[in-house]
N, C-alpha and C positions, 0 to 999 in steps of 0.2 A: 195703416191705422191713423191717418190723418182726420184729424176730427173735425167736422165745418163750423161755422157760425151756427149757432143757434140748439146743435147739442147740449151746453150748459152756459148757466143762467149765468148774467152780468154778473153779482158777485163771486162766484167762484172761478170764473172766469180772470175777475179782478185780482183773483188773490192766488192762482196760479201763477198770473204775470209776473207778481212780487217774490213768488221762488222760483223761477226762471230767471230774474233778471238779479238774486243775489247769487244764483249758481253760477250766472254767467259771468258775473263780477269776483268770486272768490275763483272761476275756472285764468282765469286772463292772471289772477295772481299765479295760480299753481302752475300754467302752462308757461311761463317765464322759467320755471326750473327741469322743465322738458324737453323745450326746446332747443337746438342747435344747428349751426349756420347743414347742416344735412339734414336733419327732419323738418325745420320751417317747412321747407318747399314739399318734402313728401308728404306734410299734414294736409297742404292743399292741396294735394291731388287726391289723399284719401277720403276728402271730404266731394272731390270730383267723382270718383270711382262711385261711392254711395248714391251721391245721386244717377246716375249710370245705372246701377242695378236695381235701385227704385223703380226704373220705368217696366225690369223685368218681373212681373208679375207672373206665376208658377199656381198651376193647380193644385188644388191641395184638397179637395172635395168639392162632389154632386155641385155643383154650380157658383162652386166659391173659390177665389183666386189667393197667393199671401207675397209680399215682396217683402225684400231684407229692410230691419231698421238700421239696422249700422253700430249703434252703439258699443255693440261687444269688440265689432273689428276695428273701429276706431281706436277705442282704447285699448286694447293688447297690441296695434300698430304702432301707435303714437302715442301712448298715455292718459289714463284717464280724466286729466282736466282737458285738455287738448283733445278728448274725443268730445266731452261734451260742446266742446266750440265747435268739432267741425259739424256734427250732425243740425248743429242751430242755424250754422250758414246753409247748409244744404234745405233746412226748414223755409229763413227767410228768403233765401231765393225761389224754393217751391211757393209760397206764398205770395208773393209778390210778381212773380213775372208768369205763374203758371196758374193760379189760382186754384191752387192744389194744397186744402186745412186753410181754415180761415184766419181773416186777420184778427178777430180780437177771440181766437179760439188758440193764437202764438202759443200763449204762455201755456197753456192745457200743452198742444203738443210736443212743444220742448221739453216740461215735463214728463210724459211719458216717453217720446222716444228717447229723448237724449241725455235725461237726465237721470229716469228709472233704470233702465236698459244698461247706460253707460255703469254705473254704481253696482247695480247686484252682476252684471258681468266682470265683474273687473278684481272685484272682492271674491268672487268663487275663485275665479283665474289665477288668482292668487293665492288663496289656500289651496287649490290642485296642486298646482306647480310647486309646493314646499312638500307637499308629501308623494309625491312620483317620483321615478327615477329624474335626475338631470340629463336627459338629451331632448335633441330637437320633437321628437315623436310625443314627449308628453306636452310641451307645450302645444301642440298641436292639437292634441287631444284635449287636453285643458282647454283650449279655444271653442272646440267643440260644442262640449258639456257645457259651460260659460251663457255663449250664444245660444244653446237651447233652451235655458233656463230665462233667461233675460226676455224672448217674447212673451209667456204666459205670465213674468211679473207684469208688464207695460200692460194688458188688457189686465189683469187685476186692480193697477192701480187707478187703469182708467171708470172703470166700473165704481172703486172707492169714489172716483170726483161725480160719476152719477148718480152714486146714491145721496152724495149733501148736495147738488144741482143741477140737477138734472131737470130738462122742461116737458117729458111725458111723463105720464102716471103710468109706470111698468115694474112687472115682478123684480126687483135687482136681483134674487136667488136665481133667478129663471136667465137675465144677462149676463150674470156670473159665470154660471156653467156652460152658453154656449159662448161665449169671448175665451175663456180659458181651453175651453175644448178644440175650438176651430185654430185659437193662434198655438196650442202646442203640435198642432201640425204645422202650422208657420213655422213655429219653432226648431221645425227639424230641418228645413230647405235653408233656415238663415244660421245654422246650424255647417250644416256641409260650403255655403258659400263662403262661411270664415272661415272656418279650418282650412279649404281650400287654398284661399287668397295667403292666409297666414304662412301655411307650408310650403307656398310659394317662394314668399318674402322670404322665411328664413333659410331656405337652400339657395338662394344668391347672395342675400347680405343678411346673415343674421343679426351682424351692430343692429342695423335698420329698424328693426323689430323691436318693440319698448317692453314688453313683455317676457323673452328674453334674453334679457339681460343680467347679468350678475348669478347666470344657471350654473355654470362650470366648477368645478368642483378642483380645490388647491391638490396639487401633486404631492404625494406622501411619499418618505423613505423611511423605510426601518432602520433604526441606529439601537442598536444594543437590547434588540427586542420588542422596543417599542417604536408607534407610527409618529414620527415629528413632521411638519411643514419642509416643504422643501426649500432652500433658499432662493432667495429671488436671481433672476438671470438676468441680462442688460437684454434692454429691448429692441425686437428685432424689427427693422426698418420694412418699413410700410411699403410695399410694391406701389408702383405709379396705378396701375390696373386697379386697384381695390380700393386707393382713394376718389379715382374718377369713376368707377362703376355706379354710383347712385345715381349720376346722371342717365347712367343707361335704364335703372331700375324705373325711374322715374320717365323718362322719355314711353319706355317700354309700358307704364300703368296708363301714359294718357293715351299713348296708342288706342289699348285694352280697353279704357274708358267710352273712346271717341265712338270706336266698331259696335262697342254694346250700347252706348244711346242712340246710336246714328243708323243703325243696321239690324240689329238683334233685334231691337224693342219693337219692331213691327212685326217681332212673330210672338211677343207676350200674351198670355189668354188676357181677355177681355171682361171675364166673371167678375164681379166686384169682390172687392177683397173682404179680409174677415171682418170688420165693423164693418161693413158697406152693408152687409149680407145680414149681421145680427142687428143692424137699425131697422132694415127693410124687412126683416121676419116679425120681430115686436113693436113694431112701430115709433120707434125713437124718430127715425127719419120726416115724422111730419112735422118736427117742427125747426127743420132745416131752411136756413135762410140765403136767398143767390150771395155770391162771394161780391166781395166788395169792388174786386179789379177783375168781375168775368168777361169784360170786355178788352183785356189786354190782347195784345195781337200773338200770345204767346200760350193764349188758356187753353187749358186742356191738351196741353202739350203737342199743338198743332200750329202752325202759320198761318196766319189770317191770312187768304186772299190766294193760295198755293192748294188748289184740287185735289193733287195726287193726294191719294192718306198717306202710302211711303215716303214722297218725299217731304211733304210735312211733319209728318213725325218725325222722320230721320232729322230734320235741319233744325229742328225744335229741340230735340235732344241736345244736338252737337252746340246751339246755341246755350242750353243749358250749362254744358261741359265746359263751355268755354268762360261762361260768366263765372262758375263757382271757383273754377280752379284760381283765377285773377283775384277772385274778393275772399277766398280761403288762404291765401298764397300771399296778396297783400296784409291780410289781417296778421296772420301767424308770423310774419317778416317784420311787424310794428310788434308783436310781445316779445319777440325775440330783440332789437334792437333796444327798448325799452328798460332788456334786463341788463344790456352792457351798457345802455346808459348809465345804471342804479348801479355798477360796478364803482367802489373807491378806487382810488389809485390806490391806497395800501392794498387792497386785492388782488391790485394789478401785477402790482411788484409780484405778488405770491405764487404768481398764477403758474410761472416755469417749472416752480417745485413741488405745487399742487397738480402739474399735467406729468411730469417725470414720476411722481410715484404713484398715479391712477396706470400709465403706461405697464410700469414695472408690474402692478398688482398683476394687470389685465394680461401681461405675458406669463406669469407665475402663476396662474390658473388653467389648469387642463384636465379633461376627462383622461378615469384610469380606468 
């Protein structure tokens, strides 16, 4: 769903940018209370990973293609201000080094993917998850449902920015219905790719998983007929194994990354995706305009000057993977430093008997 230059018109163009760029500026506040010295590094990978499955493009009908936005998995991974960052890095490097959604069409697309997407996914995922059972299965399933919903919002709301500017004269009831049609088949591939990925995550390190968190339910005992709290128990020390496994988890997603941009992507169909397909049917697409860096050595997700198509795309990929994960990883590493900067020393002081009683809580909490 990346939308090019010349889709909609300079002002609303202009005035998507200025809500993308206070989202992105209220997101850098909120991902300061997300992050920690363990998800920093895994936000930058999952903003790696998204672009990775971006290049897998999945049939979804008669000559139309749909790949994942990211939004729902970001945030149920790593939280929802922190997803809307990573999906924007993964933006501006598709823009910039791939010339893939254009550049003054930014703000448009971080709007809808990462902004729409991240937000109604993240708020369903959250009312599922209070009314399911607490185990891993409904959060899963909550991701599911979540990411389904979250692609037919993002072509809805894209549709909204083409009916105030839009640069053809076209039925919007008539783009409405095939956008919403064609991405809630999207919607179901980007759909099983989070649940997927999610149900991964949480059966090796569930901490890892921002989503969740805080599911488990306190241990009750009956005392005299009635259900009371159970008292708290001293906290059981941490295996060596479980504090260092994120590096496995995380070693183990860039692997996973590297194979599916570097490898997979050259068996993704080639049908244009669901906007591609609804601009080329009603003609939106005449009045798309060449990308401003189509002559990077990197557009079109191929190597200038490298033959093979395989190994072009493959090294184009893996260059991808490689750039996002460094400037998602550096990025997410400066909000988190940031916030132990803004830490007082009277916090500091605190901080032993503010971690001694999150500890306690978090061992005094067990499914029954």
């Amino acid at each position: 769903m990346h939308v090019p230059d010349g889709f909609i018109n300079a002002p609303t163009s202009a005035a998507t940018g200025v809500i993308a760029a206070g989202a992105i500026a209220v997101s850098l506040r909120g991902a300061r209370r997300e992050l920690d010295e363990r998800t920093a590094p895994l936000a930058g990978l999952v903003a790696a990973f998204i672009f990775a499955v971006q290049m897998l493009n999945f049939p979804v009908a008669a000559g139309t293609s749909g790949h994942l936005l990211g939004g729902a998995l970001a945030a149920i991974l790593v939280g929802p201000y922190t997803g809307v960052l990573c999906v924007s890095v993964v933006l501006l490097m598709q823009g910039i080094l791939f010339a893939d959604g254009g550049l003054t069409a930014l703000g448009v697309n971080i709007t809808n993917m990462a902004i729409v997407t991240t937000v109604v996914a993240y708020a369903l995922f959250r009312g599922l998850v209070k009314v399911l059972p607490r185990t891993r299965r409904s959060v899963t399933a909550a991701a599911f449902v979540a990411a389904l919903v979250s692609v037919p919002a993002a072509a809805l709301a894209f549709t909204l920015m083409y009916a105030i500017g839009g640069t053809t004269d076209v039925s919007i009831g008539k783009v409405a219905t095939a956008m919403v049609g064609v991405h809630v088949l999207i919607g179901i591939g980007e759909a099983v790719i989070t649940a997927m990925t999610v149900g991964a995550v949480i059966a090796v390190r569930p901490d890892l998983v921002y989503g969740a968190r805080g599911l488990t339910q306190k241990l009750k005992l009956r005392v005299n007929g009635e259900l009371v709290d159970a008292p708290a128990a001293d906290p059981e020390p941490v295996p060596a194994a479980a504090r260092t496994s994120h590096r496995k988890v995380w070693a183990g997603g860039l692997v996973a990354s590297l194979v599916l941009a570097g490898f997979v992507s050259f068996y993704a169909s080639a049908d244009p995706d669901g906007l591609e397909k609804v601009a080329a049917d009603h003609g939106i697409d005449k009045k798309a305009e060449e990308h401003a860096v189509a002559g990077s050595p990197l557009a079109d997700y191929g190597v200038e000057d490298v033959d093979d198509a395989r190994l072009s795309g493959g090294l184009a990929g893996v260059i991808g993977v490689g750039v996002t994960v460094v400037a998602g990883t550096g990025v997410f590493w400066a909000v988190r430093r940031r916030r132990t900067d803004d830490t007082s020393p009277s916090d500091t002081t605190n901080t032993p008997d503010t971690a001694s009683t999150t500890s306690t809580t978090s061992t005094t909490s067990t499914s029954v």
